[in-house]
VOPAGU-2260 file (C-alpha; in pm, 1 decimal, decimal comma):
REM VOPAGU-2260
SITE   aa  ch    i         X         Y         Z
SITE  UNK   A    0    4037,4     394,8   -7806,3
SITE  UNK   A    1    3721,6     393,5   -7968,3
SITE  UNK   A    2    3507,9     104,1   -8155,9
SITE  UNK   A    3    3273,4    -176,0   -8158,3
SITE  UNK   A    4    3307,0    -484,9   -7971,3
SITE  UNK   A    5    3505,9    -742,0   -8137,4
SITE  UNK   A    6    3694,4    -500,1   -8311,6
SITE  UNK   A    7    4016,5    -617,7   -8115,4
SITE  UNK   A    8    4064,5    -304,2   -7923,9
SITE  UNK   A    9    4140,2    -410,5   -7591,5
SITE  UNK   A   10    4418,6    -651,4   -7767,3
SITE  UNK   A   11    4495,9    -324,0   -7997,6
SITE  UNK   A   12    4558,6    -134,0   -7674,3
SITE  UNK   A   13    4829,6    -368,6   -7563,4
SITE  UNK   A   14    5021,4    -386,5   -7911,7
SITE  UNK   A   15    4966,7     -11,8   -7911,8
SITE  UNK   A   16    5111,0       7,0   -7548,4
SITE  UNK   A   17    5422,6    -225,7   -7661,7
SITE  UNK   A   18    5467,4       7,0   -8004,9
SITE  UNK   A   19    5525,1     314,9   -7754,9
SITE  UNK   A   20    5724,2     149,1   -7515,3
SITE  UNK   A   21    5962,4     -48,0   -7802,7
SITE  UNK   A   22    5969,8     241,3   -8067,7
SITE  UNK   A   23    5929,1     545,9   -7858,5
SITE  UNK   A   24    6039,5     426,4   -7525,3
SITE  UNK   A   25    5727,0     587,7   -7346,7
SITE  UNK   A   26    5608,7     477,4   -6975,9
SITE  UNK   A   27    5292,8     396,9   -7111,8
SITE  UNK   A   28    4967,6     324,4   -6835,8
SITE  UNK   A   29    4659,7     119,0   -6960,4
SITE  UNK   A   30    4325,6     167,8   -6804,5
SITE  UNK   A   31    3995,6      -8,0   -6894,2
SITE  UNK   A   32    3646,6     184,4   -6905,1
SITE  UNK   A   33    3433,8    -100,3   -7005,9
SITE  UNK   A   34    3183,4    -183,9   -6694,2
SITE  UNK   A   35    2954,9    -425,6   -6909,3
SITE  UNK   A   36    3178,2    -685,1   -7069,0
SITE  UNK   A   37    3252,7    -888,2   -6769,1
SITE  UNK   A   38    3636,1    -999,4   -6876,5
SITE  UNK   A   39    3713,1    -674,6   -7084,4
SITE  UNK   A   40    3869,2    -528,5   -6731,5
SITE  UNK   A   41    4069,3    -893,1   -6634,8
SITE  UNK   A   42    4177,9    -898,6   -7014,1
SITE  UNK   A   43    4322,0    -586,9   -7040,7
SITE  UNK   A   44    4509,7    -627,5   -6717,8
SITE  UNK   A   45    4623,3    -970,1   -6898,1
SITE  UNK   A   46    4745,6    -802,9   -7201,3
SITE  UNK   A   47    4915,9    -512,0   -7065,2
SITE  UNK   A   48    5129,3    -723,4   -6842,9
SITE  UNK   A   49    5231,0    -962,5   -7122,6
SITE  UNK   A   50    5409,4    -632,8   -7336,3
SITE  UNK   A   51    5553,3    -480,8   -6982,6
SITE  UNK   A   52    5312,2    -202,7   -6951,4
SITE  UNK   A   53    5138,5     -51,0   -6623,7
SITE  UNK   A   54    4776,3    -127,4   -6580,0
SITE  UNK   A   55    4521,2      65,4   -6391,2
SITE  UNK   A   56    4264,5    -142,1   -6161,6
SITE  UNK   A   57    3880,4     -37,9   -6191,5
SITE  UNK   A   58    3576,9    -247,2   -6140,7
SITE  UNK   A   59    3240,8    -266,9   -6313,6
SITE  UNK   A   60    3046,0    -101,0   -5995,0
SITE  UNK   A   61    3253,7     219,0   -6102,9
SITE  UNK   A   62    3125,5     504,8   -6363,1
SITE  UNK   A   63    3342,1     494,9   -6653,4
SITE  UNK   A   64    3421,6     917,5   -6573,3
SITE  UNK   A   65    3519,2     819,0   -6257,8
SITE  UNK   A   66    3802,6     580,5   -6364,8
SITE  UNK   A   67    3917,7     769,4   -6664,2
SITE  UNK   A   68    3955,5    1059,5   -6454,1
SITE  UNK   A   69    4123,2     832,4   -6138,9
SITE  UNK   A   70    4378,4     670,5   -6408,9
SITE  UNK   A   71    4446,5    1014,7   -6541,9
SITE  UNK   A   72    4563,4    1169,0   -6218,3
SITE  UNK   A   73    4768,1     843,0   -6105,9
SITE  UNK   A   74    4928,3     890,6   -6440,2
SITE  UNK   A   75    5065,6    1211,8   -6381,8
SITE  UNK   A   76    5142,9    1127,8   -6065,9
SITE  UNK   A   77    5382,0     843,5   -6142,8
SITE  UNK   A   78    5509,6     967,2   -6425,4
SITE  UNK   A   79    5348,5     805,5   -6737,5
SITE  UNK   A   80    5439,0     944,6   -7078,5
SITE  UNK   A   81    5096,1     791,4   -7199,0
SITE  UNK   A   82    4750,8     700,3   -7061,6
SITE  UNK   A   83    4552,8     457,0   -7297,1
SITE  UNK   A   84    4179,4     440,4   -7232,9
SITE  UNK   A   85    3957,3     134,5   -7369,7
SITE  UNK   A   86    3621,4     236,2   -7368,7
SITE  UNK   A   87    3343,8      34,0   -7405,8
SITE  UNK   A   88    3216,2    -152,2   -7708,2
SITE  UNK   A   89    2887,0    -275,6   -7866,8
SITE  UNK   A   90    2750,2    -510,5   -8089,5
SITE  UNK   A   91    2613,5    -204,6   -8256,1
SITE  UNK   A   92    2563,9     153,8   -8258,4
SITE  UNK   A   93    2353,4     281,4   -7977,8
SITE  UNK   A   94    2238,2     606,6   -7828,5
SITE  UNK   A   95    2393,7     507,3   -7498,0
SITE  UNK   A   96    2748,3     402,2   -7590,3
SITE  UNK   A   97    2755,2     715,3   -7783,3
SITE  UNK   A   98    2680,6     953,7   -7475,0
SITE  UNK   A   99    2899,0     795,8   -7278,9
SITE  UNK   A  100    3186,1     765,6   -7513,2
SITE  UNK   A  101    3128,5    1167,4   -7575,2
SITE  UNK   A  102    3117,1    1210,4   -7171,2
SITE  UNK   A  103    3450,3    1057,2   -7168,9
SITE  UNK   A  104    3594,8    1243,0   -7433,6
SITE  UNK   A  105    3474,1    1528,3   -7286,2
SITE  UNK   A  106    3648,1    1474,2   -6960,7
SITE  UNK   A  107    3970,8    1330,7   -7035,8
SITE  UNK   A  108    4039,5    1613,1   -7349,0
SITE  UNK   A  109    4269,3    1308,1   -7491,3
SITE  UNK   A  110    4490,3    1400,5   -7751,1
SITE  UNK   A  111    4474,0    1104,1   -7960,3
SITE  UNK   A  112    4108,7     947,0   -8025,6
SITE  UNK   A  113    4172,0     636,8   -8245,6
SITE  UNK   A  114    3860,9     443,3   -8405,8
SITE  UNK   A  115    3939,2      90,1   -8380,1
SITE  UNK   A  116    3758,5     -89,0   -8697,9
SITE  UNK   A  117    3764,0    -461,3   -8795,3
SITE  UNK   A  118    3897,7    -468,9   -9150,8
SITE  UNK   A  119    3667,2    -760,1   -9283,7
SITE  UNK   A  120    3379,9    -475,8   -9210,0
SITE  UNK   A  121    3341,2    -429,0   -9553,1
SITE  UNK   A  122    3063,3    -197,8   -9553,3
SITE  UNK   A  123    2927,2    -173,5   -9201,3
SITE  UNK   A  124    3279,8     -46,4   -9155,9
SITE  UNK   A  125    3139,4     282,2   -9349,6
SITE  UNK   A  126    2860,1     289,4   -9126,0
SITE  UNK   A  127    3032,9     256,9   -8809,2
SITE  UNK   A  128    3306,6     500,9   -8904,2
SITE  UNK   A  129    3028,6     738,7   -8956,0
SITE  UNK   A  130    2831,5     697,3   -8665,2
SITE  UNK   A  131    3139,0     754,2   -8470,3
SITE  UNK   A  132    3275,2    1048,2   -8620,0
SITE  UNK   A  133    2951,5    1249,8   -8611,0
SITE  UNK   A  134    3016,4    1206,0   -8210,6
SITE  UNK   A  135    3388,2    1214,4   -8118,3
SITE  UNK   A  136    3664,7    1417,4   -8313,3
SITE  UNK   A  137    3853,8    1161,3   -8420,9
SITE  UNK   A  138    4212,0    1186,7   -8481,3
SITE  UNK   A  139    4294,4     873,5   -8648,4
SITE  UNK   A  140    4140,3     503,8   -8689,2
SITE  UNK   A  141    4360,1     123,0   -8646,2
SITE  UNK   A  142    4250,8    -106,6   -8880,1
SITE  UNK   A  143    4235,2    -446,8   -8724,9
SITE  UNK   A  144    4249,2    -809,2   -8836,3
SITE  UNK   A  145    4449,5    -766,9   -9160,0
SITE  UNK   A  146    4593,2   -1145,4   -9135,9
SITE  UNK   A  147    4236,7   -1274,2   -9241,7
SITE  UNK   A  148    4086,8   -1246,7   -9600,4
SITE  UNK   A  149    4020,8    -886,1   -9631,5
SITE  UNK   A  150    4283,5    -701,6   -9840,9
SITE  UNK   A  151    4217,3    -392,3   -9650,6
SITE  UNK   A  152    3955,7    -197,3   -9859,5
SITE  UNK   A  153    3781,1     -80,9   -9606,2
SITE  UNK   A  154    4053,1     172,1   -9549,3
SITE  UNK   A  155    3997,5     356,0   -9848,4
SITE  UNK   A  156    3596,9     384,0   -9742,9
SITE  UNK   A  157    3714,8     475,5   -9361,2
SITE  UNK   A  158    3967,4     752,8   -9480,3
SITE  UNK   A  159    3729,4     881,3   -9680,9
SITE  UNK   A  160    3400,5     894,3   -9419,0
SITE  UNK   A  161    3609,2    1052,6   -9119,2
SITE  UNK   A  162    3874,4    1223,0   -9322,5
SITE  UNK   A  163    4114,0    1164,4   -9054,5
SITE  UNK   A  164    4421,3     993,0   -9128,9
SITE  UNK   A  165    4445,6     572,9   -9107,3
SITE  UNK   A  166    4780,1     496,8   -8833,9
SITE  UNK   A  167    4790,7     170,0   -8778,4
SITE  UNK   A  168    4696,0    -167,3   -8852,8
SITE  UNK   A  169    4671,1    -487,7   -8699,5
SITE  UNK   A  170    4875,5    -767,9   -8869,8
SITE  UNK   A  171    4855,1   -1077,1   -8605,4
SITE  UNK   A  172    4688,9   -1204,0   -8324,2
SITE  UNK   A  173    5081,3   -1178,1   -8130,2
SITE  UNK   A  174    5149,1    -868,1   -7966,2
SITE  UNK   A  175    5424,7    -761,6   -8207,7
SITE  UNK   A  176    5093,5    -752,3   -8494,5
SITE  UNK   A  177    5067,6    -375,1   -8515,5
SITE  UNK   A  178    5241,7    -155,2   -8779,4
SITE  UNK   A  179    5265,8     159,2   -8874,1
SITE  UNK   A  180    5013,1     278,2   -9159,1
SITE  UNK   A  181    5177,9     265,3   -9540,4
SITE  UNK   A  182    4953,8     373,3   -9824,4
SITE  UNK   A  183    5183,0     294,0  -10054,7
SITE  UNK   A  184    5182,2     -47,2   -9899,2
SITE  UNK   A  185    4781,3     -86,4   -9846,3
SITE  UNK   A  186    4758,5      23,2  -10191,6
SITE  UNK   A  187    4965,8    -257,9  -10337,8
SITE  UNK   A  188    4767,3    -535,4  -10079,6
SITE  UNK   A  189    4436,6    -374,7  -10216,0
SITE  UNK   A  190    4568,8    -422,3  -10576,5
SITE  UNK   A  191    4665,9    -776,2  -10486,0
SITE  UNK   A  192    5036,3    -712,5  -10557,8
SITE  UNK   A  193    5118,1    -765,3  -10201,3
SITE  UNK   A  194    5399,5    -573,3   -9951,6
SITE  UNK   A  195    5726,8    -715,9  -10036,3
SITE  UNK   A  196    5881,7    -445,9   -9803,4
SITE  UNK   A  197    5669,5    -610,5   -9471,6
SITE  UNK   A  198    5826,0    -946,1   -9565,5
SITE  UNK   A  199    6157,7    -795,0   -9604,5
SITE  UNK   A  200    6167,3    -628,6   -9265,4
SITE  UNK   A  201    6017,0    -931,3   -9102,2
SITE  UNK   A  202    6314,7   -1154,0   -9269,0
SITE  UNK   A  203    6562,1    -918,3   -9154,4
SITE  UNK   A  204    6417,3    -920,5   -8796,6
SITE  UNK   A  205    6337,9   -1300,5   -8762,3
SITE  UNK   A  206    6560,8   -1494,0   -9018,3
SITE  UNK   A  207    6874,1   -1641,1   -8962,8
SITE  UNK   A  208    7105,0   -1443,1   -9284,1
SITE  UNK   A  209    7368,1   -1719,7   -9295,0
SITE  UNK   A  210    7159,6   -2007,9   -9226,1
SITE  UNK   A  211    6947,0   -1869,3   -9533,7
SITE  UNK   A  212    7287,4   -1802,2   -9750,9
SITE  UNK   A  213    7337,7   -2160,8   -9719,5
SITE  UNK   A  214    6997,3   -2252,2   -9810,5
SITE  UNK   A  215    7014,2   -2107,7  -10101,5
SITE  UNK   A  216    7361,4   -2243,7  -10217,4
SITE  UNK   A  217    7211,9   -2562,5  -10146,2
SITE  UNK   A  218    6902,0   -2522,7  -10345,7
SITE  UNK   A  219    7091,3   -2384,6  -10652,8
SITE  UNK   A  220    7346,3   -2724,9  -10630,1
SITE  UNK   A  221    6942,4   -2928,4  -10637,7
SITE  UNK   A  222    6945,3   -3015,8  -10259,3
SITE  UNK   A  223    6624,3   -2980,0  -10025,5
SITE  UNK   A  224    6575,6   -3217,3   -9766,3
SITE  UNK   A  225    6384,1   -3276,4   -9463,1
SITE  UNK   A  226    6657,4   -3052,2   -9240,1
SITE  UNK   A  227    6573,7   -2784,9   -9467,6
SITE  UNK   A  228    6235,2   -2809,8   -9461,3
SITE  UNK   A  229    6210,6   -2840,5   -9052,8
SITE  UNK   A  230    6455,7   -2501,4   -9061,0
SITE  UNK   A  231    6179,1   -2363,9   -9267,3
SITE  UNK   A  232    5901,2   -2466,3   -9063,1
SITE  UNK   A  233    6048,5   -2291,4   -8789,2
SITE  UNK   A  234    6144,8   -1968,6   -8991,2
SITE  UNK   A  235    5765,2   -1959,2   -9087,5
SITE  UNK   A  236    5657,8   -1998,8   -8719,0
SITE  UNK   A  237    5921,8   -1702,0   -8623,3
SITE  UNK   A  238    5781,9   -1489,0   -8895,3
SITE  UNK   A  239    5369,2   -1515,2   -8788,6
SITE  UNK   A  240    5332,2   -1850,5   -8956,9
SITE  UNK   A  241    5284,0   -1945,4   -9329,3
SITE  UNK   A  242    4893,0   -1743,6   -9396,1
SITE  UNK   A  243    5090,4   -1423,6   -9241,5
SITE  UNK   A  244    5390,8   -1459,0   -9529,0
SITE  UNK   A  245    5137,3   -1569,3   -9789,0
SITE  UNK   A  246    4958,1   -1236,2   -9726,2
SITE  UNK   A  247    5241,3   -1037,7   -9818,2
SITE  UNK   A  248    5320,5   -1214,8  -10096,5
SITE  UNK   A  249    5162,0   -1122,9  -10429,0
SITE  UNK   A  250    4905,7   -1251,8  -10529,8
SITE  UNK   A  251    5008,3   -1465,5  -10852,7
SITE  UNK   A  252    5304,8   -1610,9  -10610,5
SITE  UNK   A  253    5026,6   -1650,6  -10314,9
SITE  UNK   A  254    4800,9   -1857,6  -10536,9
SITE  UNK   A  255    5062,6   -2095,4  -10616,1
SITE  UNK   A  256    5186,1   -2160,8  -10272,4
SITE  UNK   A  257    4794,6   -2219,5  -10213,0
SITE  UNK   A  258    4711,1   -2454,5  -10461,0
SITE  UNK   A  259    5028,8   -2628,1  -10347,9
SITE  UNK   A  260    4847,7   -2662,0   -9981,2
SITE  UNK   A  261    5140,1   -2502,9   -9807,8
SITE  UNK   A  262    4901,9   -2274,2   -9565,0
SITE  UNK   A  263    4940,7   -2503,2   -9289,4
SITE  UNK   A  264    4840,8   -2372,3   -8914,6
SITE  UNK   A  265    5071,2   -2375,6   -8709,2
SITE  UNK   A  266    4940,7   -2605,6   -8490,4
SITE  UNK   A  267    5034,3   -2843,5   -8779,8
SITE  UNK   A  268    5368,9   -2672,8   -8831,0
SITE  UNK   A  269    5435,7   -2834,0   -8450,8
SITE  UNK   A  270    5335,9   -3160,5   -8536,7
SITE  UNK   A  271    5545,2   -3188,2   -8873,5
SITE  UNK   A  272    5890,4   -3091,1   -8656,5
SITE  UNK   A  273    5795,1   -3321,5   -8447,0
SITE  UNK   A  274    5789,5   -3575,0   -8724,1
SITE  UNK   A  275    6093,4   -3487,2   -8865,7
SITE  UNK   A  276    6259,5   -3470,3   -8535,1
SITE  UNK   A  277    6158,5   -3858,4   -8436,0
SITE  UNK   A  278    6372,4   -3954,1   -8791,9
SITE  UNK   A  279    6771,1   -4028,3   -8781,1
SITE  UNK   A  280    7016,0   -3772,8   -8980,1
SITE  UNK   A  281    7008,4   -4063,2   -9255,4
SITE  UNK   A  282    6615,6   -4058,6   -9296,9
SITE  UNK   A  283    6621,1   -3678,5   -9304,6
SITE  UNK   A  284    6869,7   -3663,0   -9602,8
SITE  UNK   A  285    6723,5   -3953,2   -9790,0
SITE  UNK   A  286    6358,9   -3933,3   -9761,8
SITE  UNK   A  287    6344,3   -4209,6  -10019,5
SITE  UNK   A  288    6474,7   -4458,0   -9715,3
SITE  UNK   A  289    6080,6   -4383,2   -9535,3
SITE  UNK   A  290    5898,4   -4714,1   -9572,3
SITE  UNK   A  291    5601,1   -4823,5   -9385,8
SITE  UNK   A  292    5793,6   -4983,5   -9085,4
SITE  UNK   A  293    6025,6   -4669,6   -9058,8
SITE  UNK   A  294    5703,9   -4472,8   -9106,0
SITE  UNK   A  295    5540,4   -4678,1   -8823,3
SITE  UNK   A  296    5867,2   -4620,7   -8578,4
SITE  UNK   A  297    5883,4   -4214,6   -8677,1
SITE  UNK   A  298    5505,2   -4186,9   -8606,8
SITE  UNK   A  299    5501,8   -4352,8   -8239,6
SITE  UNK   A  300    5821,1   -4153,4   -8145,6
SITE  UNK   A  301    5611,2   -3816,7   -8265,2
SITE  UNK   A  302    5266,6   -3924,3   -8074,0
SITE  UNK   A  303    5099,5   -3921,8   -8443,1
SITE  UNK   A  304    4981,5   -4184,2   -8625,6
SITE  UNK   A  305    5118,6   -4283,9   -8965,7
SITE  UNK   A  306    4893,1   -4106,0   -9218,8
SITE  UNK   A  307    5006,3   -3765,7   -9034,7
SITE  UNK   A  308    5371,1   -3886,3   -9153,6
SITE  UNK   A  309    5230,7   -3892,9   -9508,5
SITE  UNK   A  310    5089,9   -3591,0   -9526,2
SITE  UNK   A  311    5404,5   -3438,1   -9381,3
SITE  UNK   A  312    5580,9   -3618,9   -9601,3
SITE  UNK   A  313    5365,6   -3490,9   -9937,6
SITE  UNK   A  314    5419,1   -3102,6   -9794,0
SITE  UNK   A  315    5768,6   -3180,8   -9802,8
SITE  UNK   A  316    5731,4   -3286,8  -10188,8
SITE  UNK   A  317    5524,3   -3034,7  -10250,5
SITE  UNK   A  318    5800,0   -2784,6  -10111,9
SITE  UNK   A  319    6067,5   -2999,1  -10288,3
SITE  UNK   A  320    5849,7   -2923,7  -10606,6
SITE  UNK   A  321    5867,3   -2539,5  -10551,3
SITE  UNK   A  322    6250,5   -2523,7  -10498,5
SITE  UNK   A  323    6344,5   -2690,8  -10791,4
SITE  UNK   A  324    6118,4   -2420,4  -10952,8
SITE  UNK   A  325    6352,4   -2152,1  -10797,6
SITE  UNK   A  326    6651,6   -2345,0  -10879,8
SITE  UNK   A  327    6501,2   -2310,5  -11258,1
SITE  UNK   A  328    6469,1   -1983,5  -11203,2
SITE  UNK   A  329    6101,6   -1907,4  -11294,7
SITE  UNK   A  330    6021,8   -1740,0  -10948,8
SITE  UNK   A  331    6374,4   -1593,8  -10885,8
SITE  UNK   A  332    6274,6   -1444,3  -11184,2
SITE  UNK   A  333    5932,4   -1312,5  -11089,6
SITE  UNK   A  334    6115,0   -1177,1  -10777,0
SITE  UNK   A  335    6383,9   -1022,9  -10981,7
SITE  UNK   A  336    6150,7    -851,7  -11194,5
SITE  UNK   A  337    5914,8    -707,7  -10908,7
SITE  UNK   A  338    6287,1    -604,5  -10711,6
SITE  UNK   A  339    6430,8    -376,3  -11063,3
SITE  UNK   A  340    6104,5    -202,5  -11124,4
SITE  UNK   A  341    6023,7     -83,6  -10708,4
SITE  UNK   A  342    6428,5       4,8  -10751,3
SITE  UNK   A  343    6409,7     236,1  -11129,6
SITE  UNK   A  344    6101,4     395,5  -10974,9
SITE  UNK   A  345    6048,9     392,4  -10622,2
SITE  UNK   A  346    5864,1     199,2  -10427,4
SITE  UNK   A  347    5615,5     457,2  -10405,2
SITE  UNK   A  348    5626,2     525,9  -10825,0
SITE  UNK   A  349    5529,1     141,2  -10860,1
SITE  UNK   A  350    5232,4     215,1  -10748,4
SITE  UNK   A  351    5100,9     569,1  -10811,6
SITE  UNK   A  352    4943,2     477,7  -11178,0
């Protein structure tokens, strides 16, 4: 594993380590080669144990060679499927990092070489892909930190620099943030039309298919109330949090779920259960009952104080807002219309012109 630091490759290394073990149920050993970043060693050992995976000691008085080579054998000899080596990163491109990288590469004869690359890059990401594919033969590159701004043009500069194909990329911050590379998908986040299909297999993995059945009776007979929105909040959370969803979204649909100030952190997402859980059954299906000395109860049973209820209490509206829309049927139709045109053509026709 190959790239600058910050990049997120030791963190890339772990999700990569869990992706092997989960979807290809590979023994998979981790082993860090980077003597100059004090915690780089401590954090990989971190990582690896949260996704279950073996970790190789080494320490920073060691030569990089020596551990690669060390980890290699102990693999074989216990048994591993797959060795992952993080190598050292830079704030830059050097002459050093680059002999020692090849050194490594040259010794361990790995068959994978990935280039780790931070997708909000932009055009250093060019640069950097260069630099590092005039010294290592590169097999593929992970594009990281896809859950921020970027739409993930970078990739089409990268692919086209190194000419080796793009594998994965980095979704979250969690562990469970790495996915295999679409280009069908990328194409349609690049084009702003988001990737429908991520959302869908996160649903199907995180949501709860009759609790959401009975949402959605309920919010085609006009109801939405503060239950609902807490079962939401927590859907959200289970699904990478409300940016992550908003990012798959597209854009047109994003845009109005932005201007509507429903990005909340999660951090906030906490808070506002908490809210909602300090109410009675009464005050959660009649938010019209919430006056300031109910307010005033509701906030000290939380640990918030009262203008945190309001604000929790104008998301809610603002949500309420955006159902009835659906009830109306303006973005069930929006939805509908996206759904019958990746069905007559393809998902991969949709976006080939």
């Amino acid at each position: 594993m190959a790239g600058l630091q910050g990049a997120g490759k030791t963190t890339t290394v772990a999700k990569l380590a869990k992706f092997l073990q989960e979807k290809h149920k590979k023994k998979v050993l981790t082993v860090s080669c980077d003597i100059y970043r004090p915690a780089a060693i401590e954090q990989l050992k971190t990582v690896s144990e949260q996704v279950g995976a073996d970790f190789f000691p080494s320490t920073i008085e060691q030569r990089p060679t020596d551990i690669a080579n060390a980890a290699l054998d102990w693999a074989k000899r216990h048994y591993h499927d797959v060795l992952l080596v993080d190598t050292a990163g830079r704030l830059g491109i050097d002459a050093q990092m680059m002999q020692e990288i090849q050194s490594l590469h040259t010794n361990l004869k790995p068959i994978e070489t990935l280039f780790v690359v931070d997708a909000m890059l932009g055009q250093d990401a060019v640069n950097t892909a260069k630099a590092f594919h005039e010294t290592l033969a590169l097999t593929g590159v992970i594009l990281t930190k896809l859950d921020g701004d970027s739409r993930g043009g970078a990739a089409l500069s990268v692919r086209q620099i190194t000419g080796v194909p793009m594998k994965f990329i980095g979704v979250s911050e969690k562990m469970d943030g790495l996915e295999a590379f679409d280009a069908e998908r990328m194409t349609s986040r690049i084009l702003g039309m988001g990737d429908i299909l991520a959302l869908v297999e996160q649903a199907q993995q995180n949501v709860n298919v009759e609790q959401a059945q009975k949402l959605a009776s309920k919010i085609q007979k006009g109801g939405f109330d503060l239950s609902d929105f807490r079962e939401q909040l927590m859907q959200m959370q289970n699904m990478g949090g409300m940016a992550n969803l908003l990012d798959k979204l597209p854009s047109q649909i994003a845009q109005q779920a932005s201007k509507a100030n429903l990005g909340m952190a999660d951090k906030q997402m906490k808070h506002m259960q908490g809210i909602i859980d300090s109410m009675t059954p009464q005050e959660r299906a009649k938010p019209d009952l919430l006056k300031a000395k109910r307010k005033q109860r509701i906030a000290a049973g939380a640990g918030v104080q009262v203008q945190e209820v309001n604000r929790m209490l104008a998301q809610f509206e603002q949500m309420q807002s955006m159902m009835k829309q659906m009830k109306g049927g303006k973005m069930a139709k929006m939805m509908g219309s996206l759904a019958a045109r990746g069905a007559a053509k393809g998902l991969g026709g949709l976006f080939k012109k």
